[in-house]
Backbone bond lengths (Angstrom), bond angles and torsions (degrees), N, CA, C in turn:
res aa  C-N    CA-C-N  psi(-1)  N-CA   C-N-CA  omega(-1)  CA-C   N-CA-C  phi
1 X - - - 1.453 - - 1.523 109.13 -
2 X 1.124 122.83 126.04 1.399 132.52 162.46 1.410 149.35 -77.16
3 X 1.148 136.59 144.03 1.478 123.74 -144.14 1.828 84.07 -125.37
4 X 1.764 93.75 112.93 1.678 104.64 164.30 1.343 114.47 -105.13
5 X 1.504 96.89 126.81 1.714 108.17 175.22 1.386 95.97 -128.92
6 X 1.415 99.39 150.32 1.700 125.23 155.61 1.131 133.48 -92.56
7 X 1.269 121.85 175.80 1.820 104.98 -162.09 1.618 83.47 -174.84
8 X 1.269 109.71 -170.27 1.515 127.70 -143.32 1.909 113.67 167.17
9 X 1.265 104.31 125.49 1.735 111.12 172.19 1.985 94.96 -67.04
10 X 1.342 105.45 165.54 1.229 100.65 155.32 1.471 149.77 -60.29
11 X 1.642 105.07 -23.97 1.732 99.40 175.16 1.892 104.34 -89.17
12 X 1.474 111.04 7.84 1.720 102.06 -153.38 1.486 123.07 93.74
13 X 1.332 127.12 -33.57 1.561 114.29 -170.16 1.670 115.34 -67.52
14 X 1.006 109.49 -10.09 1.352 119.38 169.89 1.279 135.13 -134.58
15 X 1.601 115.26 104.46 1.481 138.94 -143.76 1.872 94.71 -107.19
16 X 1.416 104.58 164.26 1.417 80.90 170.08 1.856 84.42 -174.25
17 X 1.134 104.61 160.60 1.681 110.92 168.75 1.420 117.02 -130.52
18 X 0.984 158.93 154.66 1.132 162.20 -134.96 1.744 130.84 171.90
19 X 1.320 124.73 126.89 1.322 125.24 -161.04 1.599 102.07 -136.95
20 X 1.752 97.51 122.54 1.528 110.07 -166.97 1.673 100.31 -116.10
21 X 1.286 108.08 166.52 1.420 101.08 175.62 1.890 111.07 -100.18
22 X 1.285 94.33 -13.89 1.477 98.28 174.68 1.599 106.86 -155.15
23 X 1.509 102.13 145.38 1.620 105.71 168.10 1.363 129.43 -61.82
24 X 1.665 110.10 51.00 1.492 102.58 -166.14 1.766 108.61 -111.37
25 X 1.233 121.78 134.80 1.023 120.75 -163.33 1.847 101.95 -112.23
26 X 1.143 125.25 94.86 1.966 132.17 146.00 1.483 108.87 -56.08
27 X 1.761 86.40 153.74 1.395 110.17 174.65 1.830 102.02 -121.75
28 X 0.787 116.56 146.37 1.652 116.46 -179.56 1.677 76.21 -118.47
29 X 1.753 108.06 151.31 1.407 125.65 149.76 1.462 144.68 -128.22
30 X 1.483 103.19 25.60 1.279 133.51 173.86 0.840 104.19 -48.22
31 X 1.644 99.84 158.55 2.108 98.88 -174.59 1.638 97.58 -89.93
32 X 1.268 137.89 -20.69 1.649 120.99 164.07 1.723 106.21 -57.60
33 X 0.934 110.96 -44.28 1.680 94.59 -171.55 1.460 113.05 -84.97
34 X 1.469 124.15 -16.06 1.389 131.68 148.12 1.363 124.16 -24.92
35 X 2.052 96.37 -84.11 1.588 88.22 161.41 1.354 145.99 -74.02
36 X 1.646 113.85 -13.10 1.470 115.18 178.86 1.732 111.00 -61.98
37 X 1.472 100.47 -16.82 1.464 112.40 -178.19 1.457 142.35 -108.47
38 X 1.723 92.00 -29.51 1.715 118.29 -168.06 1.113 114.21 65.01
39 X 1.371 119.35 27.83 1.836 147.02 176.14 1.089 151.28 -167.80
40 X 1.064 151.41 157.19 1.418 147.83 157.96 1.580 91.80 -20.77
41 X 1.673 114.90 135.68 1.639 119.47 158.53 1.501 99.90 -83.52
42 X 1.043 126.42 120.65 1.692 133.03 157.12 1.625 115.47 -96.38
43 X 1.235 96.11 110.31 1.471 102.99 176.56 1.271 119.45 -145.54
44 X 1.663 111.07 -167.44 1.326 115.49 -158.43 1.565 109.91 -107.26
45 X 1.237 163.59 -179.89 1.288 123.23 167.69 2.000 71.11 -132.82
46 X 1.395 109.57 138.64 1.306 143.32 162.92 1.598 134.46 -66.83
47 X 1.366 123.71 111.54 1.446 114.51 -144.67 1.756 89.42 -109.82
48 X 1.768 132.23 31.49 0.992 167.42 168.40 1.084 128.23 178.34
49 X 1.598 124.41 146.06 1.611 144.17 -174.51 1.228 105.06 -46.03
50 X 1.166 129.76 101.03 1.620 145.51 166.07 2.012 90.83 -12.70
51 X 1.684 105.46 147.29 1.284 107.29 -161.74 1.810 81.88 -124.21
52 X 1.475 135.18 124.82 1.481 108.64 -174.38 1.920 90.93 -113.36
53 X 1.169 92.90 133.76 2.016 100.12 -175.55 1.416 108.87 -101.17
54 X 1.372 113.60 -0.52 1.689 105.47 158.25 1.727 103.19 -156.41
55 X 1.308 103.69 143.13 1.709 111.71 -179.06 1.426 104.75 58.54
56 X 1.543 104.50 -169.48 1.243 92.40 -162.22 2.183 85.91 -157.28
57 X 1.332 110.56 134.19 1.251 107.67 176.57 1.630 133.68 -59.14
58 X 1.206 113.14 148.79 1.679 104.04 177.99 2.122 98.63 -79.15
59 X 1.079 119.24 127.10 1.535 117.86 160.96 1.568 108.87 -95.09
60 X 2.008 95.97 140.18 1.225 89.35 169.04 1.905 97.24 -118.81
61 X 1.612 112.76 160.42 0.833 96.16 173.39 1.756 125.92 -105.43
62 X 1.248 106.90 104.46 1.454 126.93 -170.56 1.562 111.87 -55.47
63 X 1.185 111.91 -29.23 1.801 99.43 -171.60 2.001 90.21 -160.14
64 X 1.069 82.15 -158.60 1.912 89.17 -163.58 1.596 93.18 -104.98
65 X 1.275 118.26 -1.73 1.640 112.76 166.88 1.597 114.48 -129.50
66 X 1.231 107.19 -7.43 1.452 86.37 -175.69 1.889 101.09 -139.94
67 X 1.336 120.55 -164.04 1.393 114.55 -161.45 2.180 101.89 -165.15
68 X 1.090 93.58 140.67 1.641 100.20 -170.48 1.461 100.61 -117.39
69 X 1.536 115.25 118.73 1.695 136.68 174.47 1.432 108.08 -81.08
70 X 1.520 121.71 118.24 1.593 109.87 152.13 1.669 94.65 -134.42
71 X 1.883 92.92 -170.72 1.174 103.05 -177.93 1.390 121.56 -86.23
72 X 1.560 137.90 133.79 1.226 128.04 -149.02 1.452 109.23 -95.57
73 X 1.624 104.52 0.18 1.868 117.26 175.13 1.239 100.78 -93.58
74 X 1.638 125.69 -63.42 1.370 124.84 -154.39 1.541 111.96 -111.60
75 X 1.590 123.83 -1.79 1.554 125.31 -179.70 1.627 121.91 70.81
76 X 1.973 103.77 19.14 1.529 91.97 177.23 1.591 98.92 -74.83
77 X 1.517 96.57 150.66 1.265 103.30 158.66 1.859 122.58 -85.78
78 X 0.904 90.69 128.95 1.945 113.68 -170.01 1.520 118.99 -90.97
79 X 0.982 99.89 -51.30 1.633 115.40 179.09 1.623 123.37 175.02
80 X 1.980 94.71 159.17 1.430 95.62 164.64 1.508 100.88 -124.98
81 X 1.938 103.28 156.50 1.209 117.55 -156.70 1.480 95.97 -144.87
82 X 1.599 115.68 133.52 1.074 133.33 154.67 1.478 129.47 -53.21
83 X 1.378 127.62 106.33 1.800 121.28 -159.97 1.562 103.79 -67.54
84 X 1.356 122.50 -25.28 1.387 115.73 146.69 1.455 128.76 -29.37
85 X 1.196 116.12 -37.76 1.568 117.83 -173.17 1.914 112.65 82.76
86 X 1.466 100.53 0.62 1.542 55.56 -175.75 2.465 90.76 -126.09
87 X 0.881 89.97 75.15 1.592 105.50 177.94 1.631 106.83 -178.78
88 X 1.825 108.11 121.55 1.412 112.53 166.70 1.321 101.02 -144.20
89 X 1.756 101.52 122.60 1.406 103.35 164.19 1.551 106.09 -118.86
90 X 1.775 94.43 123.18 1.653 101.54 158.51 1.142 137.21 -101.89
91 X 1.402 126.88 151.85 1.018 137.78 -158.14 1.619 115.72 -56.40
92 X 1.349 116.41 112.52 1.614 106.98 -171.11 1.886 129.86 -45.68
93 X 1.530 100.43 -20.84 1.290 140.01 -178.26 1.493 118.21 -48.04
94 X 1.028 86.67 -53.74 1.667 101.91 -175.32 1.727 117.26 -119.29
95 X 1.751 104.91 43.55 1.058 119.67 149.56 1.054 137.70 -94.19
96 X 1.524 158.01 162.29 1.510 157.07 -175.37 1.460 108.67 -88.45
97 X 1.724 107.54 122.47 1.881 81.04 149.28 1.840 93.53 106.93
98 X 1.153 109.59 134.68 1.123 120.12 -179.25 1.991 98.11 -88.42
99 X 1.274 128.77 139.34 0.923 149.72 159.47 1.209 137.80 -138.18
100 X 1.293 133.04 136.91 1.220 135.72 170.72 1.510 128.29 -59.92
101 X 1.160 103.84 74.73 1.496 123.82 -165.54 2.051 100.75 -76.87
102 X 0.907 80.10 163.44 1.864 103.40 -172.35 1.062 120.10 -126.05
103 X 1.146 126.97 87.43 2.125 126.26 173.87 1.101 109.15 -37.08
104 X 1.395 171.53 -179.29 1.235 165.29 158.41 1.473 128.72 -169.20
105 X 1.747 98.67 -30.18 1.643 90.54 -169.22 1.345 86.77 -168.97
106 X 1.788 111.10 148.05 0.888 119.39 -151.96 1.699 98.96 -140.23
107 X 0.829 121.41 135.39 2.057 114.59 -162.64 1.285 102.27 -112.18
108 X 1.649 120.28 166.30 1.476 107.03 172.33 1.192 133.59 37.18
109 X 1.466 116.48 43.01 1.384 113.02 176.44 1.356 125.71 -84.22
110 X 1.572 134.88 -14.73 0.872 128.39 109.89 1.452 144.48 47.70
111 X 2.192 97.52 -87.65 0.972 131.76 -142.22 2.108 87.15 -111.72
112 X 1.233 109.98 -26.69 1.509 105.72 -161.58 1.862 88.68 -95.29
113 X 1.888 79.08 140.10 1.379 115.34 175.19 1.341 125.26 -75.08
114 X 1.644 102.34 144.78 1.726 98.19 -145.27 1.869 101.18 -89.74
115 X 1.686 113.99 30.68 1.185 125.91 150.90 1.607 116.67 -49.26
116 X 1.306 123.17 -54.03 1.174 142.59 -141.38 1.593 117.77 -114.30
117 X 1.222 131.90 139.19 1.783 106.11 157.66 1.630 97.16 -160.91
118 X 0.822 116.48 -167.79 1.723 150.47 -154.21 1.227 118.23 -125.13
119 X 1.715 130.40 95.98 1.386 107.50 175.09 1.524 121.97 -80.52
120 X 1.190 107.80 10.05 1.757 112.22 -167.13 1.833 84.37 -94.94
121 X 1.791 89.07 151.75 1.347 102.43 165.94 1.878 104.51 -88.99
122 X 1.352 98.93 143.70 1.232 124.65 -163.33 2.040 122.04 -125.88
123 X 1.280 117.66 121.78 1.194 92.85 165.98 1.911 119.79 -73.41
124 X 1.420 114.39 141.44 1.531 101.02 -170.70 1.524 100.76 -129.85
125 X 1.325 94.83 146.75 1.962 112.53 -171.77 1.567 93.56 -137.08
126 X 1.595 98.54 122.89 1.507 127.30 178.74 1.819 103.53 -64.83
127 X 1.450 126.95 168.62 1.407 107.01 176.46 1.382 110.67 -61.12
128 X 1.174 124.38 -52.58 1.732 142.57 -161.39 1.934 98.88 -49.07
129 X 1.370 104.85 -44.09 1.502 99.30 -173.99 1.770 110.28 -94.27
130 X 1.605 108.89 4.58 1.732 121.12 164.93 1.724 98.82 -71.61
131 X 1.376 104.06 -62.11 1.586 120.03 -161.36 1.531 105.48 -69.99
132 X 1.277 121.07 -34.31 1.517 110.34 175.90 1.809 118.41 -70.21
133 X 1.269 103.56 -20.15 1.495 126.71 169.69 1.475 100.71 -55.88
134 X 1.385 137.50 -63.05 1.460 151.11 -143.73 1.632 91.79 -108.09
135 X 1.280 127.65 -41.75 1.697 114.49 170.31 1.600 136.59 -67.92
């Protein structure tokens, strides 16, 4: 059974609904989602192609496989998406609704700077064992 939530950029122009198979919320710490963010990306990972029910996001294309959604009025970040089509993780941020969310997994750790850390235990995947996943 699947868990549908809705979500929203900050001014409204970008609505969106979304269906996960579990309330589990990752952090990727790659240096693209670093700076697109000035943080860890925390998101949701999507068990179907993000569905958007009003407007429609600006994409940029971040790398030669994958692509980053925000809002083209106010600059929330929305999501990142595999140009494959078949992987979308959105941003936990700009979901509705209090839920019992789950820390779970932690990406590129590796890659994250020893500014920062996590007191939750985490499963963790280095980049090399992210990218062999997606190749």
């Amino acid at each position: 059974m699947s868990l549908e939530k809705h979500g929203r950029c900050l001014c409204g122009a970008v609505k969106l609904s979304v269906s996960l198979e579990k309330a589990s919320v990752n952090a990727c710490h790659c240096s693209m989602c670093r700076q697109w963010g000035g943080g860890p990306f925390l998101s949701v990972h999507c068990a179907e192609p993000v569905q958007f029910t009003r407007g429609q996001p600006v994409f940029h294309d971040s790398s030669d496989w994958a692509q980053r959604g925000f809002c083209g009025t106010c600059g929330t970040h929305l999501l990142y998406r595999l140009k494959s089509g078949n992987f979308d993780a959105v941003s936990v941020g700009v979901l509705e609704g209090d839920t019992d969310w789950i820390f779970d997994l932690q990406v590129y750790v590796d890659k994250k700077p020893g500014y920062y850390c996590f007191a939750n235990r985490t499963e963790e995947m280095t980049a090399a064992q992210v990218e062999a996943m997606f190749s």
